[in-house]
Every structure is written in C-alpha cells, then in structure tokens.
N, C-alpha and C positions, 0 to 999 in steps of 0.2 A: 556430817553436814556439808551439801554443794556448797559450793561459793558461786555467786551469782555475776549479774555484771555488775562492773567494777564502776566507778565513778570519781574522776580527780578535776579540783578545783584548786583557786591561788586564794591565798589569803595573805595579807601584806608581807608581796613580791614572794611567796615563797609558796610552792606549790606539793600539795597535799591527796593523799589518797582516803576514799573513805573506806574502810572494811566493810563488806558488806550485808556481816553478820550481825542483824537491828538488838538491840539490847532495850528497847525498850519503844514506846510509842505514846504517841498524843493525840487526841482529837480536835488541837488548835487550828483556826484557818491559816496553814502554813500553805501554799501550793504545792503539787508534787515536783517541779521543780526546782523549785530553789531549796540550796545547799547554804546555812547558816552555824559558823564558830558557838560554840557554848563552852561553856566550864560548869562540869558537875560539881556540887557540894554537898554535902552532908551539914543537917537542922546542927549538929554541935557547930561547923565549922563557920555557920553561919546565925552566930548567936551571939554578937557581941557591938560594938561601937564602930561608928564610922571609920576611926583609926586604923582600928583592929581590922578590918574587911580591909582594908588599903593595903596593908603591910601583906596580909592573906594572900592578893591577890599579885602583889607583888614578888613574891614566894613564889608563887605557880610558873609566872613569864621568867624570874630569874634562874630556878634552877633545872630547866627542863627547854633544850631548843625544840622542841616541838611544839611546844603554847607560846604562841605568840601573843603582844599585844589586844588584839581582835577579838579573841577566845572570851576575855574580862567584862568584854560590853552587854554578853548574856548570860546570865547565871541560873542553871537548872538545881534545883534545894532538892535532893535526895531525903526522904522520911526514914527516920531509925526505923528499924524493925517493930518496935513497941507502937508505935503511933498508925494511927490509920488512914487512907487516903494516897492520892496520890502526890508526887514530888513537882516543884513548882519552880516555870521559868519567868524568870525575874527579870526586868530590863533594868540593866543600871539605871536608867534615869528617873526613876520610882514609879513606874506600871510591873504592873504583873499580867502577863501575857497569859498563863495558861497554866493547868498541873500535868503533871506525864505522871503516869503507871510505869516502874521498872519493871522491864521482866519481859520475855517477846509474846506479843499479842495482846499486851493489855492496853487499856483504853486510855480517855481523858475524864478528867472535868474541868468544867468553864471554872474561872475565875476573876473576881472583879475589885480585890482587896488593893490600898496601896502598900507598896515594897520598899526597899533601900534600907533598910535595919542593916544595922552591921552584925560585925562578926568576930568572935575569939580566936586569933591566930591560931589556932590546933591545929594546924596545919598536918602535924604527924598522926592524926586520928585518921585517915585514908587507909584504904582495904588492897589484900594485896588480888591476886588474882592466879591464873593457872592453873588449877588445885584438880585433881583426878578424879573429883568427889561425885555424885551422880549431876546428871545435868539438868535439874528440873529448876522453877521459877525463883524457887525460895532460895536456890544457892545461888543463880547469877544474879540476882538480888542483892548478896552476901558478896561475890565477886565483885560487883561493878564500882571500882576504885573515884574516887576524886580525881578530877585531872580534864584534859582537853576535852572535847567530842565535836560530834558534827552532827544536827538533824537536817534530813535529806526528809523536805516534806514533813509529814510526821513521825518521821523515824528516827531513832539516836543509832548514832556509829561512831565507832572509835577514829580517830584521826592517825593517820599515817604521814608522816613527813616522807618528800621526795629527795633525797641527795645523789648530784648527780654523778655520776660515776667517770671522773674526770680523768682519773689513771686507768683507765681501761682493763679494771682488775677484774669484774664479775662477767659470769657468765650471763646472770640476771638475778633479782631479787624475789625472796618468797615470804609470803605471806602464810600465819594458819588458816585451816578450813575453819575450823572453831576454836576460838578463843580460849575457851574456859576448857578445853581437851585438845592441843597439839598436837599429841600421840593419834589423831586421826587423819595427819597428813596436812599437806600442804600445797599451796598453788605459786607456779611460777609468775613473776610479774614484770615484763618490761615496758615503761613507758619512756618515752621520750625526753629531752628535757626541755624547758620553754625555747631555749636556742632552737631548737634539733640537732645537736651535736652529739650530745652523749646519753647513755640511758640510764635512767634514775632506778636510784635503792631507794625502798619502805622501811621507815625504821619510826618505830609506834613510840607515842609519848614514856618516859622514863617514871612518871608520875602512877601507871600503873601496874608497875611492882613494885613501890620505893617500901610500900609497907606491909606484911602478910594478913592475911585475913586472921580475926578473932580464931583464936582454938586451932590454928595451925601454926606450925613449926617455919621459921624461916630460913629461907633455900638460899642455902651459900652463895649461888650464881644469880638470883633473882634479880632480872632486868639488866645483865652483862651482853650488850650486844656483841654477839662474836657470827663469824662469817666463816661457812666451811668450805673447804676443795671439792670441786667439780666432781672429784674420785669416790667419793661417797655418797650412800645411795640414803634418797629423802623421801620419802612416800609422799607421790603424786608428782613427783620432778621427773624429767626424764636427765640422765647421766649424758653430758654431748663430748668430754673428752679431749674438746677443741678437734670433733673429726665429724663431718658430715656423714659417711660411711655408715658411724656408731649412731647415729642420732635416726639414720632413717631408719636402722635396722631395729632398734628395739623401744616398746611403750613407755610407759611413766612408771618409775618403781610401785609396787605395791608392798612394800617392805621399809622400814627405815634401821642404816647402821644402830648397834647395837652402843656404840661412844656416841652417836648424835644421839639416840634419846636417852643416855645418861645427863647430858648437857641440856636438854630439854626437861627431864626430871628436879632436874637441882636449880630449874629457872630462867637458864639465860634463853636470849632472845635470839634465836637465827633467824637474820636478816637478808641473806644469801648466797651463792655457792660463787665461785672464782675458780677463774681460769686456769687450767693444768696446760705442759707441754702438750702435744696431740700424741693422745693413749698414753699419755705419762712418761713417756720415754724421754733420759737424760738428757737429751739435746737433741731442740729441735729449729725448723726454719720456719714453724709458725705460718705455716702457708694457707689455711683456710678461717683463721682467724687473726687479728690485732694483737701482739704480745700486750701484755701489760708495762705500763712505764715507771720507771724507777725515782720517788721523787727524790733522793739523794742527791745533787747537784753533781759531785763531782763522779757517781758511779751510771749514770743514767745508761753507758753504753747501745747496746743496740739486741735486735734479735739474737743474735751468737751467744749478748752475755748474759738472756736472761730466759733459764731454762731451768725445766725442771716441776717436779709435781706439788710445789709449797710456794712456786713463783707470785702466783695470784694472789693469793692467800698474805701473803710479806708485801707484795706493792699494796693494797686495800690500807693494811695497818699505819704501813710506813707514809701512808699521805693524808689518810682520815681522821680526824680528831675526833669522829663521833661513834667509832669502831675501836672494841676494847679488848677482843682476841680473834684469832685465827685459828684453824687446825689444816691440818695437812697429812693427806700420806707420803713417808719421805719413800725414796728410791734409790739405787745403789750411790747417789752423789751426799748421802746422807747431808738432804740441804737444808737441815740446820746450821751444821756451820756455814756452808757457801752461802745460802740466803743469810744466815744473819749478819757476816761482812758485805755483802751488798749490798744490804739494805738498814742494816743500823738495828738489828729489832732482838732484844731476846728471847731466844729459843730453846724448845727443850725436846729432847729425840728419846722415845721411850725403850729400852733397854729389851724391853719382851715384843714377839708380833701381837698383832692386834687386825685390824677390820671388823670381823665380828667379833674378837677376842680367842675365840677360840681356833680362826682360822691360821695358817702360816706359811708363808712363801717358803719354798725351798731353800732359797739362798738369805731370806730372814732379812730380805731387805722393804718389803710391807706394813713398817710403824710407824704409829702416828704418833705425827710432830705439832706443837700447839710452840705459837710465836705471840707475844706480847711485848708492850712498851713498857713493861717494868718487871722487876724480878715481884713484886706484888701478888700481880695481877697474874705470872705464870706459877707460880706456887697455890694461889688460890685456884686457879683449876685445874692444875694439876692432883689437887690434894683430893679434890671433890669428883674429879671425874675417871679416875684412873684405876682401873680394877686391882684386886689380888692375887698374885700369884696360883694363890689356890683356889680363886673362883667363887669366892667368899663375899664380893662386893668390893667396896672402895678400901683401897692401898692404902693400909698402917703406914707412918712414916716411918723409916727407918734408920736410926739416929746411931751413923754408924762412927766410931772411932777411928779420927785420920791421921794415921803414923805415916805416911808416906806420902810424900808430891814429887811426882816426875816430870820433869822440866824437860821437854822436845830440843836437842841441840839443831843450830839449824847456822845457815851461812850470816855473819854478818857485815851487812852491806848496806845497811841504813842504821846509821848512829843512834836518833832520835826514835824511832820504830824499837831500837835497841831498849833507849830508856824506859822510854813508855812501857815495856814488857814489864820490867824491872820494877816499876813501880808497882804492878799488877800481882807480879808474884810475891815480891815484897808483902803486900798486902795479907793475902794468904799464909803465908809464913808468919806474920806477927800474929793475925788471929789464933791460927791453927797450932802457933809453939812448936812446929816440923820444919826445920832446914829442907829443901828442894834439894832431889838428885837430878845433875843435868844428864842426859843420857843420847846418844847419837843413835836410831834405828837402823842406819846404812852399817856400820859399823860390827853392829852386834849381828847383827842378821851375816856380815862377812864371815863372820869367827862360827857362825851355826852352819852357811850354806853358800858354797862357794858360786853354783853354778849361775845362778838368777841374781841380778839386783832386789833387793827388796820391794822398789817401787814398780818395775816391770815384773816380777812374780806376784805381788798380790793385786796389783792395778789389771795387770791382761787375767789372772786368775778371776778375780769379782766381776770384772765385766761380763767374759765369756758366761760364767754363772748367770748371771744378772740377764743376758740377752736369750739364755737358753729357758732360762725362767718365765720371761715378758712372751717368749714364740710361744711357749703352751699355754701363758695365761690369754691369749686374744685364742687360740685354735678355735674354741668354741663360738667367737665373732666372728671371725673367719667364714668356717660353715655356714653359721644364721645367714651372715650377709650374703655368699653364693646363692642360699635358698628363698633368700627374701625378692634377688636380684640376678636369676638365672643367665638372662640377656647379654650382662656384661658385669665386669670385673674390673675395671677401668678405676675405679675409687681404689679400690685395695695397691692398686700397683701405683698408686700416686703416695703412698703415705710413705711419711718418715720411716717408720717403724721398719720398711721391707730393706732398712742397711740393717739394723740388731738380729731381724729376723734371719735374712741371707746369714748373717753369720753363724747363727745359731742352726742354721740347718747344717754348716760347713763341722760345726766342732761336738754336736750333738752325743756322736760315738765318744769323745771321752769326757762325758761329764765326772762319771765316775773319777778319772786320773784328777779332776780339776775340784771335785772336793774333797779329797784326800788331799792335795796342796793346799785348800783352806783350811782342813785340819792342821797340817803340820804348820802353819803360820799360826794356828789357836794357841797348839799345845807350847810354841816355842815362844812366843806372847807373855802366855800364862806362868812356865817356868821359867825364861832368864830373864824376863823385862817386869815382870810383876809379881816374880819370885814366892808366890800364895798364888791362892785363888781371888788374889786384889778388891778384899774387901776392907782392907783398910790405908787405898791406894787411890790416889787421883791423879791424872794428867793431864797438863795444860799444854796447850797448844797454841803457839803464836800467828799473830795475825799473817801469817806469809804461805806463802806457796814455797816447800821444799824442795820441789825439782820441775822444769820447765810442763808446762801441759801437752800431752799428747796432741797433734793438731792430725783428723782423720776428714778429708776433702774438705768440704763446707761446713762441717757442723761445731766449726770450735774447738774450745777445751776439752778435751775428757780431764777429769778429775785424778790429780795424783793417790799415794797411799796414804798419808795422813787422812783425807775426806774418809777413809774407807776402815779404819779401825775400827771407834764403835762399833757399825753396824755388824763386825766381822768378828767382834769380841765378844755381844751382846751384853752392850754397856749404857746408861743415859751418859745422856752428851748435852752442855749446858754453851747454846755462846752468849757471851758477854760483852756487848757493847763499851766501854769505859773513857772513850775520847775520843774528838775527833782532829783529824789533819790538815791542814789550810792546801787548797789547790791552784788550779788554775784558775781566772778571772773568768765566768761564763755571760759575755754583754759585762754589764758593769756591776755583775754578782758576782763576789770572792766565794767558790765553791769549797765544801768542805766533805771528805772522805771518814765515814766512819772506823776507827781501830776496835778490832772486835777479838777477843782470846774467846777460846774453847775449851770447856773444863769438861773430862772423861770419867764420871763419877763412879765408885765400887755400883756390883752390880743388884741388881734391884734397889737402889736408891734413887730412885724417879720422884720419888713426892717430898720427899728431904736433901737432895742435894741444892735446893736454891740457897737453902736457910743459912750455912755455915758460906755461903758467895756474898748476899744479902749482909752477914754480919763484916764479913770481910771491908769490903767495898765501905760502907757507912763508915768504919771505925778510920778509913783511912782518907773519909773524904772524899772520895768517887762517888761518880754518882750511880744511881739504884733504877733509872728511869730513862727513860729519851723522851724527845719530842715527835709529833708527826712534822713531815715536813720536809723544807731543804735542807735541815742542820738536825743532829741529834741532841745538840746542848746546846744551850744558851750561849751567847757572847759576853763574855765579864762588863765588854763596854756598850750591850747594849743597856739605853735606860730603862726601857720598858722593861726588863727582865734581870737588873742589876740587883738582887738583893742575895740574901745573905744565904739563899738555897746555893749560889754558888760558892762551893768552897775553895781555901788558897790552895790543897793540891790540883783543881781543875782551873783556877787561873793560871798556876803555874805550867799548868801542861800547853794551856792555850798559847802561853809568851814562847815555851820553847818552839811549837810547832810554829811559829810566824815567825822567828826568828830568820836570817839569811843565813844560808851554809858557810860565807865569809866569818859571820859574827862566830857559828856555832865552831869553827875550823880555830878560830884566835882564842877563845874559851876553851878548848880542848889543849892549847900551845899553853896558857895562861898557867892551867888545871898542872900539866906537867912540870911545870917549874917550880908551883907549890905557892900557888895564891892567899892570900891573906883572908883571913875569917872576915867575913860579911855578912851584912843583914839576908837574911833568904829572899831571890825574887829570881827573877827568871833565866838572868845569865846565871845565878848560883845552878838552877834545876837543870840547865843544856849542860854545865863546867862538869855536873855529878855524875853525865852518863858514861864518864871513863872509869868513874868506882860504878862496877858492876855489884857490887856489896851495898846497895841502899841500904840503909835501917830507917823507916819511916818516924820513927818515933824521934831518932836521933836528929832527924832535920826539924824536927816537930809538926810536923803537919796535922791540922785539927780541921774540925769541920766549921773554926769563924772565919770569918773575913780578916 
C-alpha cells in the first residue's frame, strides 16, 4: 500500500501526524479540510453510566501520551461485529453528529438520535492490531482497536504524536505503509518541530496494541517502542550511514533485516533509525552530520567521546521517556560496554554474528547489541527476538550452572570506585553461592608470551583485523560510487574511513599472521584464564579503563583490551548500570556520572544471562532499572521520588559518593585503628571499603528503607 501525502496538525500544544492509511469513512458534512481529534469506542465500552464513561475516558488520556485531552470531546461508537449498521460519532455534549462504516471505502448514514449514555469502564475489551492475517474489510474491522484517531474530512486516521528529537539521536523517523501488514515496508518521515529546531519522531498511540485481537495469540513485544541503528536495512528507508557519499549512491532498501522483522513479528513498534559513526567506523569526527548528545550530565563530552555504531541508538534511550529499546550493530569497540558507561543504559552484546543471521564478519565483530533502561525490558527482547543457534527460531534460555566468577584485577586508585565494585560483586557471590577468582590479564598473558604486552597484542591485533574487514566491507560502495560518480571522487577521499582503510591497504598481506595471533589469544583465553570451555564461568569487569587509550591524531581513544574480549572470545556481554558518582557542578546542576560493571556471560547464554544479574542486583538492593535523563537514579532526598523504591544500599552508595575525600581519608584512619560497632549509614558504608571482604548480608542490607 503507497502512502500518500502526509498531513500534521496541533492539538493542545502538541503536534500530531495523521497516517494516511483511512480505516474507515463517513458521509457527515465534515469539510475536506478540517482535521478533527476523536476517540473510537466499541457499543460494550460504551454501555454504561455517566460515571462509568468519565472514568473510561479518563483511562484513555491517563495511560497513553498520545490522547490527549481533546480526543474525549468526540467519540466515534464502533458496532460489534453481530449488530448491523454503521458506527456513530457522538459529541460529548449530547448530539450525534453522524454514523461512520469501518472499513476503507465504506460509507455514512445520517443520524439524528440524542447521545451522552454512558459507559462500562471495559476499558480492556479493545482490539489489538498488526496481525499478518489477509487484508480485506472484515479483518481491519477486527483490527481497528479503541484508542485516539483523527477524521481528516470524512475519513478516519490513526494519530501519530510528534516528539521532537532534542538529542540529535535519529537519523529520522518511520512510519508503516500499512498498518495492519508492516512486513510491507516503511516510509521515512522528517517533520520539523513547531520551534524549527529539531526534527520530530512519530510514535502512534500505545492504546493500539495494549490488547490482541479475539483468537490471536499475544506478542511479547506488542506496542514496545524501540528505535533501530541507521546500519540496518528497512524496506522503503534508504541506509545514510552519517555519509552523503552512501546516501547518494544507493535507493531505498527493498529488503528488511532479518532481526527487524523478528521485532516487528512479535509486535513492537519501530519508530525510527539513529544515527551511526559515518559507515560505522570506531571513531569518528562526525563531519557531515551532528553527533548525537549525551544526556548524562556529567558525560556529555564532545565529538571525540561519542563514537561508534550503538552511539545513536544509547543517546534516544538515555534521554527519551517514551522510547523503551534500542538495537544496534556493535563493532570492534564492542559498544556495549563503552556506550553502556557513557550513557548509563543496559546492554546486551550477542555472543553469535548476526545481520541477517546467517551472515558473519570475518573478524566476528558484526553483532547485534540491544540497549535498554532495565534488565526487564532487555531480557524481554532478548528472549523473544534472538534466534537459535541451530536456526530453529527464538533462543531456548539457557539456564547454565555458575561455578566460577572471574574478577578482572586492575589498578587501585579510586577508593570509593573500589567499593562500589565490591558491593557489586559481593552481590553476585551471595546470589550465586561462588567466591570470585581475582585474576590480573597483563600478568598471565607474561607467564604465556613474553614478546607483546597483552593490550598492545590483542588491541593492534583486533584493530588491524577490524580495519582490514570494514576496507572489503565498503569495496563494493566504493565502486557503486566511482560508477554512479565518474566526474569526481572528491566525497570518498573526505571520509573518516580513508585512515582504517589506508591502513588496511598497508597490513592487508598479513592478515593471515594477524589471525593466527587472534587464535592464540582464543586458545590461551580458553585454557589458562577459563580453564574449560567457560560454560560455567563468568567475568566482570569494572567500571575503569585498564590502561591509557591509544591517542591516533584527532580521532581520540581507540579502545583498550578489556573492550575487545567478548567480541574476541565469542561471548554475550551484559553492562550493568548500578550507581551513580556525584561530579562537577554544571551551571547550578550537580552533575552525576553513571558506574556501570560488565558481566561476560558462558557462551550462548544470551537470553538467560540477565536472569541470575536480575536476581543478584534485587536481592541486594540495587537497582534493576535507570531513569532517562540527567541522572540514572533517583536522589534519596529528592521529594518527588523519595519512596521506598529507593533502597538503604542505594542511599548508602549515594552518601559515600558525596562524601569529601577529607571525610572519606579520616574514615579510612578511623577504620584502622578499629572503630566501634555502629548503626549502618554512610560513614559506616565509605569506613568498609578498606574490608575488601564485604558480606552484604552481614551489614544487612535489604531492600527497606
């Protein structure tokens, strides 16, 4: 089905897109131009007392920001299927305006009864929608859910809310061609916002998937708005890559990834694609496009620090309230964990390649990462959209036996970074009933291979790889574009990419020597650091950088060897948010840095390794979730969010991190001289982090107040 022109209107202060696909029609004297709010109902929902319709309708505006107020002043009565006749729009103020025919093309009849009967709260008797079923009248009849609309003239349309896209995350926002079939593609949409500053996402009432249709099954992800990376291909979207180059050189997908429309099968809503590095490459300067910004207060940084193919993807979430996942393809920065410390959000990095599932990068740094505000909500799609290993469909969890946690040894030079670990792995260890091996990588790796440091053998090893992999993956744009642009070449020799590439023409001849060095960093991985085939082994990783970053002219960090295991061990990789830092004052806003650990789950445990983090985290009083925004947690002392969801180990973390290094310096003096039992507060929780031996249990920490 085309999609036609487009149409956006305000409705109080808040501006709305109408879809263009009519669901239905009237022969009321409406004009063709005016655009008028309605709220469908269904004869049950509207079968009761004046009360009852009040509460109803209050239901609709409270749990769904896309019906506003306005919607309520006209209500279109949908007829069961059993009854005959058309459906009837009602004016609150007791006329009846008119009957509407669901269905496209069907007609009116006049009407001239008086209205205002109420209505039995059923609120939950609404129809779901999406369904792959054939497309004829009697089923979008069957589809067409309770919930906001819009008649444009005499025609119904679904309502689209505008949000405008203030973090400069998206590339633009897409809409379906057809509603009731998805899987037939999609249209890009960028409007403006009433400022003209930024450009608005469509993101369609929540009311029309809250419930599935009679005699279907309901979709796991049904009405999950999630937003995917520029890097994957959408039928009817063109891929831009953050590179003018790519964008002029080829059409609009006629294909959609194979994980998008698992995601689309199981329900959720894509809303639209976000911005990539330019051609995905690890570090970029962002030159043809606006990075996206960090709303983390205290990480907001600049171009330099916000790179990578999951960047977009992680600002959307990390600022959106009304965005509830992200996906991403990661790349040699395995930016799960990097985006999930600078941006506060939990991540999860799939252990197998993926794109269309079946495909795989050479160097196996091609998988996709899905980022969420709660271990929840990433276990929920990960469970529902993650294939099987053997091609069988969606990934059995696998509920593996953990005898071992490997504890990353690293320099210590922040006392309180210290604790906070400590609480984290503590955590873990109580659940799991396993004592933590600490274990030093630089070390072991001495006693295997004298010649290379660890982190300059697998860091120059994976790049080289990584850069040799991304030159063959563009060769083919490469060409196109020479062909499409004979004239001149001038765009190619501007892009980021011609430093990875130059190099990869430089080191090309010994790719061979360079994965034979990723093997033997596999096999020496596998046998002295995880001693098995590490299925009943996990690794955490603390929130730090183990050794200075690579600094290669303008383009920043390159990423040390810790970023580079998983992807190198073919492992899922979980980070975890669990506290945040007090920073510097920005204006007269105490900014705050998220602490984020990264757990390296046994291997194909991708859909079950949230669950035993999940159990963790709760039983010790951490929390399980973030906020969007400039803070990842609550403040104990703000009012508005002072309740009992905050627990005393995340007050306690809050007191140590605001504490002074004076205070925390005399408490540590205190600590050694062998201070007297006291009530638990917050000089207790700074005094503890010289016992490296927390027992969470022994301090008691619960999850009251």
């Amino acid at each position: 089905m085309a999609v036609q022109n487009l149409i956006t209107c305000e409705v109080d202060n808040i501006q709305y897109l109408l879809h263009p696909q009519i669901l239905g029609s009237t022969e009321a004297p409406i004009k063709a131009d005016q655009v008028i709010p309605v709220l469908l109902l269904t004869e049950e929902e509207l079968n009761g007392t004046p009360e009852q319709i009040y509460d109803l309708l209050k239901y609709y505006v409270d749990t769904d920001d896309v019906c506003s107020q306005s919607f309520t002043d006209i209500l279109v009565e949908k007829p069961s299927r059993a009854s005959k006749g058309g459906a009837i729009v009602i004016n609150k103020r007791g006329k009846i305006k008119a009957t509407v025919e669901v269905g496209v093309g069907a007609g009116l009849e006049a009407g001239a009864e008086d209205g205002g009967d109420g209505a039995d709260d059923g609120a939950d008797d609404g129809d779901g929608n999406d369904d792959d079923d054939e497309n004829d009248d009697d089923h979008q009849e069957k589809d067409l859910p309770s919930g906001p609309y819009f008649l444009s003239g005499p025609n119904l349309h679904r309502a689209y809310r505008l949000y405008p896209d203030t973090q400069d995350a998206f590339v633009h926002g897409i809409i379906p061609s057809n509603i009731y079939d998805p899987s037939e593609g999609f249209k890009a949409v960028s409007f403006l916002a009433k400022d003209g500053m930024f450009k608005t996402i469509p993101v369609p009432s929540q009311h029309y998937t809250r419930f599935p249709s009679p005699g279907k099954r309901k979709r796991a992800l049904a009405g999950k708005r999630v937003a995917i990376t520029d890097g994957l291909e959408v039928k009817g979207t063109k891929t831009t890559l953050s590179c003018r180059a790519y964008v002029d050189t080829y059409p609009p997908f006629t294909t959609t990834d194979t994980y998008v429309q698992r995601l689309v099968e199981e329900g959720a809503v894509l809303v639209g694609k976000t911005k990539t590095s330019q051609l995905r490459i690890g570090c970029s300067t962002w030159p043809e496009t606006h990075f996206p910004l960090n709303p983390r207060w205290a990480r907001r940084g600049n171009m330099f620090d916000v790179t990578g193919s999951g960047i977009g993807s992680a600002s959307a979430l990390a600022g959106y309230e009304w965005l509830e996942g992200v996906l991403g393809v990661m790349v040699i920065d395995s930016a799960v964990r990097e985006s999930g410390k600078r941006y506060g959000l939990f991540g999860l990095r799939r252990s197998i390649n993926t794109g269309h599932d079946e495909e795989a990068s050479e160097g196996g740094y091609g998988n996709v990462g899905i980022f969420a505000r709660s271990l929840k909500e990433l276990a929920l799609i990960s469970q529902n959209t993650f294939p099987s290993s053997d091609g069988s469909g969606k990934e059995s969890s696998r509920n593996t036996t953990v005898k071992k946690i490997l504890y990353l040894d690293y320099p210590k030079d922040d006392n309180k970074l210290d604790y906070a670990m400590e609480i984290f792995v503590n955590a873990l260890e109580q659940h799991l009933g396993v004592e933590r091996t600490t274990i030093n990588l630089d070390e072991e790796w001495k006693k295997y291979q004298e010649k290379k440091g660890l982190n300059w053998a697998l860091w120059q090893t994976a790049t080289l790889l990584y850069e040799i992999d991304h030159y063959h993956e563009y060769a083919q744009f490469r060409r196109d574009y020479q062909e499409a642009h004979p004239q001149s070449n001038r765009a190619l020799y501007d892009l980021d990419a011609q430093v990875p590439w130059s190099s990869a023409r430089e080191h090309e001849d010994y790719q061979k020597e360079l994965l034979n060095q990723l093997k033997i960093f596999r096999n020496w991985f596998e046998k002295d650091i995880l001693e098995s085939n590490g299925d009943d082994t996990i690794i955490v990783l603390p929130d730090i950088s183990f050794h200075q970053g690579h600094i290669i002219g303008f383009f920043g960090r390159m990423l040390a060897f810790e970023d580079l295991i998983s992807p190198n061990i073919s492992k899922p990789q979980v980070s975890v948010p669990f506290t945040q830092k007090s920073g510097e004052f920005v204006g007269d806003y105490q900014s705050y840095s998220p602490i984020v650990a990264s757990v390296i789950g046994p291997g194909m445990s991708d859909t079950s390794l949230t669950s035993p983090l999940s159990q963790a985290l709760t039983a010790s009083g951490l929390p399980t979730s973030v906020l969007p925004g400039p803070r990842c947690f609550p403040l104990p002392d703000d009012g508005a969010v002072a309740t009992t969801d905050i627990t005393k180990t995340t007050r306690l973390l809050n007191e140590m991190w605001t504490s002074s290094e004076d205070e925390f310096a005399s408490l540590k003096q205190r600590n050694a001289r062998g201070g007297e039992d006291e009530e638990l507060d917050g000089e207790t929780l700074a005094k503890s982090s010289l016992n490296i031996e927390v027992n969470l249990q022994e301090l008691k920490l619960d999850n009251e107040e």
